[in-house]
N, C-alpha and C positions, 0 to 999 in steps of 0.2 A: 377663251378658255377660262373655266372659274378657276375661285383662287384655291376651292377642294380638289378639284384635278391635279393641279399644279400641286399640291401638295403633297399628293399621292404620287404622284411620276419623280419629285424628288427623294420622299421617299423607300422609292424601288429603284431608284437609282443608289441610294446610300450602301441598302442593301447588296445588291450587282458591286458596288466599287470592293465592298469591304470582303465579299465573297473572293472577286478575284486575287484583289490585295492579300488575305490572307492564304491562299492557295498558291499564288508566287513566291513568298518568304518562306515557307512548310517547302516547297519543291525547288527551292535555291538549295536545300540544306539535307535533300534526296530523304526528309523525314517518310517514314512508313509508321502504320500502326504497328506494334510491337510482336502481335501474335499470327496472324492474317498477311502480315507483311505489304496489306493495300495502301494506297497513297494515305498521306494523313487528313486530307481533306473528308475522305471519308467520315472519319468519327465529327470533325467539326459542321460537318452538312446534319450528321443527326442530333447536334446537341442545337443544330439552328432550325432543323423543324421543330423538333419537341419542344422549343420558344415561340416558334411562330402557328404551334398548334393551339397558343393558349393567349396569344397577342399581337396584336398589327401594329404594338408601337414595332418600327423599323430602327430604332437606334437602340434597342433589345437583341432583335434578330443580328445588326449587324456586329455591337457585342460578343456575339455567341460565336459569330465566324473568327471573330479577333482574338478572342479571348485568350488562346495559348501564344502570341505574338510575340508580346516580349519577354516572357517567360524562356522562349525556346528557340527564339530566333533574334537577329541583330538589333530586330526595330525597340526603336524608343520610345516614352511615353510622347515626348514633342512629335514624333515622327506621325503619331495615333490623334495628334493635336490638329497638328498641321492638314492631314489627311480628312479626317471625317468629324473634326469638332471635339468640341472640352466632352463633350456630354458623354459620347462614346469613347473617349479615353477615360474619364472618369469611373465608366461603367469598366472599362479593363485594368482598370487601378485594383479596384476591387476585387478582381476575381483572379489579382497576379500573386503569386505567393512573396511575403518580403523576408521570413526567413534566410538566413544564411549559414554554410557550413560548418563556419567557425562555433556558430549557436549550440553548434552540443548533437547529440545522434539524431538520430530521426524522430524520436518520442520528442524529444526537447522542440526541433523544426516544428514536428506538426504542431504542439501545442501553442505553440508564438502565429502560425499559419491563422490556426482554427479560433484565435483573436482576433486577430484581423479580420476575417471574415463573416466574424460575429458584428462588425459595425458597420458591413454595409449596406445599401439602400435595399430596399424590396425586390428593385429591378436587376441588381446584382446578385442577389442570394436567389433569384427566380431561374438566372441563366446558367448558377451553380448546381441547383439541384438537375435542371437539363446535361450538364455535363456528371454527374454522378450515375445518373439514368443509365446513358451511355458507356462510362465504365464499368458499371459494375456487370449488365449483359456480357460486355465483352471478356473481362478479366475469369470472371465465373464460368464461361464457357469454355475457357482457353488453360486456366491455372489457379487451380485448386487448393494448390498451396499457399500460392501467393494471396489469395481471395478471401482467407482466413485471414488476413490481416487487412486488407484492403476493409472488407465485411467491417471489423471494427472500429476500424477510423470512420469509415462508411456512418456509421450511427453516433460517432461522433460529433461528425459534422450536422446530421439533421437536427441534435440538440441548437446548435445555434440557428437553422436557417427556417426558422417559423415565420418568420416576416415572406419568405419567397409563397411562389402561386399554391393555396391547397392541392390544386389536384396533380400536379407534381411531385410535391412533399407526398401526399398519399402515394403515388407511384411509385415515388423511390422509396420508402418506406417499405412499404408491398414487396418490393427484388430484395431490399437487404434481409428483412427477415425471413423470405421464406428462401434465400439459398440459405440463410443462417441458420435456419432447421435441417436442411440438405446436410448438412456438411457439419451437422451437430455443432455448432461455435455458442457459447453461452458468451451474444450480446450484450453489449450495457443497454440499460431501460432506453429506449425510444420512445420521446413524449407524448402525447396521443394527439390525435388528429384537433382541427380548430372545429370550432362549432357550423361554420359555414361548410366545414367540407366535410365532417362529420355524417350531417344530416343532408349532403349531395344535392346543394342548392346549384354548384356552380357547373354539377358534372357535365350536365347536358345545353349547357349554356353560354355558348360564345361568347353574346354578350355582358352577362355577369361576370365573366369570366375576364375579360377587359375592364370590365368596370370595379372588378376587387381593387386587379393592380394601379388604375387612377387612381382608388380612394386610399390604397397603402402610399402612395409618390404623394397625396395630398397631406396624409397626416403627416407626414414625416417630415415635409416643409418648413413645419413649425418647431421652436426648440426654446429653451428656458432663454436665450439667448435673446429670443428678439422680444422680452418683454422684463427683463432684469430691470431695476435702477441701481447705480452703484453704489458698490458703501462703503462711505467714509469712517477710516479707521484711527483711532490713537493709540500711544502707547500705554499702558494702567498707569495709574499716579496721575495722569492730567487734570490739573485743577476743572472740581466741577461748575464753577463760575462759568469754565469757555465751554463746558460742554451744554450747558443753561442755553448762554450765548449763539450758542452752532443751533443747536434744534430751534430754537424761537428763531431766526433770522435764516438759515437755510429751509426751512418745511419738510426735514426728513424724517421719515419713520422711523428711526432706529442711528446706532453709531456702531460699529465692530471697536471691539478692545483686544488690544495687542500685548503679551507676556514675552519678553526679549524677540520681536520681533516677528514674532508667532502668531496667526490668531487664534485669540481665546474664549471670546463670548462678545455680546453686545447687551445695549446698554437701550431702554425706549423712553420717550418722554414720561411714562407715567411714573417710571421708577425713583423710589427714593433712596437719592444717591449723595444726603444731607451736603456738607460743607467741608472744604479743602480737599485732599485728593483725591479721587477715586479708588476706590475700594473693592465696592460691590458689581458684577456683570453677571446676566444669566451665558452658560457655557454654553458656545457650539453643539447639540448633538448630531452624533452620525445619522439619526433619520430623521434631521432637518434639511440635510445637503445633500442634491445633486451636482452633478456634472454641468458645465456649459453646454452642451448640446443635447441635454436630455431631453424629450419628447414631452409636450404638456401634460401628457397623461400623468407620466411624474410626479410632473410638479405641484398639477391638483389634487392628488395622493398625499402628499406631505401636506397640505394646504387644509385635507381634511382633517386631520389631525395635532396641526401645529398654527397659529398665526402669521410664523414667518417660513419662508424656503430659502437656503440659503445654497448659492452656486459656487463651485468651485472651480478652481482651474491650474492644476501646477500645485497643488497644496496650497492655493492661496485661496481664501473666502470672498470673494471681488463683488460681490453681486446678493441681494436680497428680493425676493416678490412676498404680494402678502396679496389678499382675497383683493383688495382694491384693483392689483393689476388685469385682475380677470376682465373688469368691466373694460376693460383699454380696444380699440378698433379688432388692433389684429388678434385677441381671443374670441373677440364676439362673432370676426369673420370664418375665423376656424370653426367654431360651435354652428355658427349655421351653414358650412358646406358637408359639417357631418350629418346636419339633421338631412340637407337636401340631398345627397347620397345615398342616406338609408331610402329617402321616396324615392332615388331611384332606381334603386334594388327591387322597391315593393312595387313599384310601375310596370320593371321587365319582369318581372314573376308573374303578373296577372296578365299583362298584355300573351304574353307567352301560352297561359293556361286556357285565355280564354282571345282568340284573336278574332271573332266579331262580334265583341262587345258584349257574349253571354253573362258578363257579370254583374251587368245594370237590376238584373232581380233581388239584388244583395242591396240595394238602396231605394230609399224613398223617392217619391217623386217628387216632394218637396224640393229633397236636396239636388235631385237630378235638374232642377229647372234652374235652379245657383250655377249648378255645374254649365249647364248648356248656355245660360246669359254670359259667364266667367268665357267661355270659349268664343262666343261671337264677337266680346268684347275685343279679347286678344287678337281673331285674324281680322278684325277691322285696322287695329293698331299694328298689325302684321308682326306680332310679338310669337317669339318659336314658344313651343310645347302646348301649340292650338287646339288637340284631341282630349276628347269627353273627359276620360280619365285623370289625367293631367291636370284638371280645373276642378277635382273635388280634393276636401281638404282630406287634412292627412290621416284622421280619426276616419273617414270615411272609407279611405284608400285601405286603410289595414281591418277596417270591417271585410271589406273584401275577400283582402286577402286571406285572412284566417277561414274564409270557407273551404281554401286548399287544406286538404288531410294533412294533420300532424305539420304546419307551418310556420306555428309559436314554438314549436319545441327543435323543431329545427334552427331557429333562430337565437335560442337557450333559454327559453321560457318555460315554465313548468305548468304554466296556466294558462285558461284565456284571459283569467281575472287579472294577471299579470302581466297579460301582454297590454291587455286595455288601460292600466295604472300607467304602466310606461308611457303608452300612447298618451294621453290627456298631459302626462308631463312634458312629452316632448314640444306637444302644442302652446302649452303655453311657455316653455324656453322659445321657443320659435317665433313667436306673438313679442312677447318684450323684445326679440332682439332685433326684429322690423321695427318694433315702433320706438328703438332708442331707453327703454326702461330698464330700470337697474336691475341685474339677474342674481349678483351675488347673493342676494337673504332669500328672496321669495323660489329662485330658482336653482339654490344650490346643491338640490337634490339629485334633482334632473341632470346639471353638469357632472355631480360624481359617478352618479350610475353612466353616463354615458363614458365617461373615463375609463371605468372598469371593465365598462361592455368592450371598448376598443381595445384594453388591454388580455380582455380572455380572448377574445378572436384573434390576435395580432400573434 
């Protein structure tokens, strides 16, 4: 048996366990849905197809059966540990409310609720919106009154849950506003759809459709966190002899300065900070700092604008990046599994549009003869992604693809001329970052636009 089989059988087995597991603890507790009065497993079976209509990770699916667990029943998160792994308690951490009654009325609950749920993974907010799906058919068909308020938290919560699958987010988008027309309810704004689901790249596509949600679990992997260096703070007053001293003999960029205790600004080798105590520090500002677990997009955002980024954690300032960190392994690994993700978004679009190879008239035969030695060479070396396609570069691949009607501007380009600018930059960020060369100056164009492009779609 391969080790794909196997993999698959474990997980539909995870699946199968978490199914029955949560349908024992719902019917320990004689749960019913509330209007219908049918077992409660009911509603949980449909917020775990509408997961598993849009993805075959199985510790998603099983999520979605667990999801109201310990919310509404005995089990615990260890119990969700023990059972089916950190990953899938993880994912029901997320989607359990931490609110308490003490917290003040139900406005005050949900607002603490709908925080929380603003910071979790892709794959959390994906199984969220499957369970809004769910209620709000039911609620709206059942209670009218109550659906008026339901409705408005309803778009409440899709403000925070842009990270989950588009074609979801557009689903449940779609029921809340158009009962919210039914039933006359003047909505708060609902933000508009992503660029990818916008222009219905992923509508008809399974595969894309899996591969958003890798690439959203992919970015989100990374954080200001794993590429911080610390910074070392003093109190003001510190004679500038030892701060001379510190910077010449430690190598660090910069020192934080501290006002009874507090941070207040910092201090960088070039500044002139004359003789006796210090004095002089450039101030902290508010859009110099993130959060410890910010997302690099962030942190290259402040980075365009500022030399230093400065992290914070607790009100403490503990942490500084500056463009140099960019060049470090794990941003350069980041940067190019986004470049190779976008090729394989443009890969499943054309393979899709054109699947025996009718798109080779879009290329030279020059390039075609690159392409077809690139492929022989690979299934000689028995190296995966062996097919024509796959062995032309990337400028060629989005040649391509741009023959698909309206496919730059689905993807939020206003041009072809714009899409081809982009392309040429993304090639050579991808060139220097195979061959070890410095990207911060020549290619920092390319990493911000790509920041931003991840931040409209996200």
């Amino acid at each position: 048996m391969s080790d794909k089989s196997t993999s698959a059988e474990q997980g539909e087995d995870l699946v199968a366990r978490a199914r029955i597991y949560a349908t024992e603890m719902h019917e320990r507790l004689h749960h019913r849905r509330k209007y219908t009065l049918q077992p409660y497993q009911e509603h949980l079976a449909g917020v775990a197809a509408l997961v598993a209509s849009i993805t075959s990770d199985t510790e998603m699916i099983a999520a979605a059966w667990l999801h109201d667990t310990v919310e509404d029943t005995a089990v615990t998160f260890n119990d969700l540990n023990r059972e089916f792994g950190p990953e899938v308690m993880r994912l029901v951490m997320e989607l359990t409310d931490i609110s308490r009654p003490s917290d003040g009325n139900r406005a005050v609950r949900k607002a603490i609720d709908l925080h929380h749920l603003a910071q979790a993974s892709t794959r959390g907010q994906t199984i969220k919106l499957a369970d809004i799906i769910e209620n709000t058919i039911d609620i709206c068909r059942h209670d009218q009154r109550f659906a008026k308020i339901y409705l408005t938290e309803g778009a409440a919560l899709l403000s925070v849950l842009r990270d989950g699958h588009p074609r979801l987010y557009r689903h449940a988008r779609e029921l809340i506003e158009s009962h919210g027309r039914k039933l006359d309810i003047a909505l708060p704004d609902i933000l508009p759809l992503t660029v990818a689901e916008s222009g219905g790249l992923l509508e008809n596509s399974p595969a894309l459709q899996d591969q958003f949600l890798r690439f959203r679990r992919f970015i989100q992997n990374f954080s200001a966190r794993d590429i911080l260096e610390p910074l070392h703070s003093f109190d003001a007053g510190i004679d500038t002899e030892r701060v001379r001293h510190f910077f010449e003999y430690e190598g660090v960029a910069l020192i934080g300065i501290r006002q009874k205790g507090m941070p207040a600004g910092y201090i960088t080798p070039e500044d002139e900070i004359g003789k006796g105590a210090v004095l002089f520090y450039h101030p902290f500002l508010q859009l110099q700092i993130v959060p410890l677990e910010a997302p690099l997009t962030d942190v290259i955002h402040v980075l365009s604008r500022f030399a230093h980024c400065f992290i914070r954690i607790a009100g403490e300032i503990i942490g500084v990046i500056t463009r140099a960190d960019i060049e470090k392994p794990l941003v350069r690994m980041w940067l190019f599994g986004i470049i190779m993700q976008f090729e394989i978004v443009v890969t499943t679009l054309v393979k899709e549009r054109w699947p025996q190879e009718e798109w080779r008239e879009f290329i030279s035969a020059g390039r075609l003869t690159k392409a077809a030695e690139l492929m022989e060479e690979r299934r000689r070396r028995k190296i995966a992604g062996g097919d024509l396609f796959s062995c032309l570069q990337l400028s060629d691949k989005l040649r391509v693809a741009g023959q698909m009607e309206d496919f730059y501007k689905k993807l939020g380009y206003q041009s072809l001329g714009a899409a081809k600018k982009m392309s040429k930059e993304l090639e050579a960020l991808r060139n220097n970052l195979a061959h070890g060369q410095d990207i911060t100056v020549e290619n920092w164009r390319a990493i911000l636009r790509l920041a931003r492009r991840i931040d409209a779609e996200g």
